[in-house]
Residue, then its C-alpha position, 0 to 999 in steps of 0.5 A: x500500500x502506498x503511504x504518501x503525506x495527503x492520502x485519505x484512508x476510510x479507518x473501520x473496524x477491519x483496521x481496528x476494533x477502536x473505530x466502531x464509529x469509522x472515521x476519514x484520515x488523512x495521513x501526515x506520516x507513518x512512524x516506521x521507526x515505532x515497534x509494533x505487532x506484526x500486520x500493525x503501524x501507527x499512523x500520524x493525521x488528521x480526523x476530517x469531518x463529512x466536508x473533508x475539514x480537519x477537525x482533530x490531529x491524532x496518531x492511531x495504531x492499525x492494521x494497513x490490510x483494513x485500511x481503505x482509500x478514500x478514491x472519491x474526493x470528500x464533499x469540498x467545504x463551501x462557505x455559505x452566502x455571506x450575510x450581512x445584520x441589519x441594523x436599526 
């Protein structure tokens, strides 16, 4: 599996047992250097929202095997109109 900086994973329950509510990731890094379980690697990034937005930084230990790479972009952020209070 390719791990390049910028790359969304789908994390479910088949690449952890912590994700029983799955989250979307985008990897900063993978920490090679870290001892681990064999089949397992833990994973710098950040958890995105449902508009692709970062909303907290994490590392997060997984099994690459039930990683799944997210191939369609996330919805992108769109701020709404502007508005504009009027005032009296």
């Amino acid at each position: 599996m390719d791990f390049r900086a910028g790359i969304v994973f789908h994390v479910t329950r088949a690449a952890s047992p912590q994700f029983v509510q799955p989250i979307f990731f985008r990897l900063i890094r993978v920490h090679k250097d870290w001892i681990t379980y064999d089949g397992w690697i833990w994973l710098d990034g950040y958890q995105l929202n449902a508009k692709g937005d970062a909303v907290a930084q994490r590392s997060i230990f997984v099994q690459p095997a039930g990683l799944i790479v997210q191939t369609q972009p996330l919805p992108a952020h769109r701020p709404g109109p502007c508005r504009s209070v009027a005032r009296a």
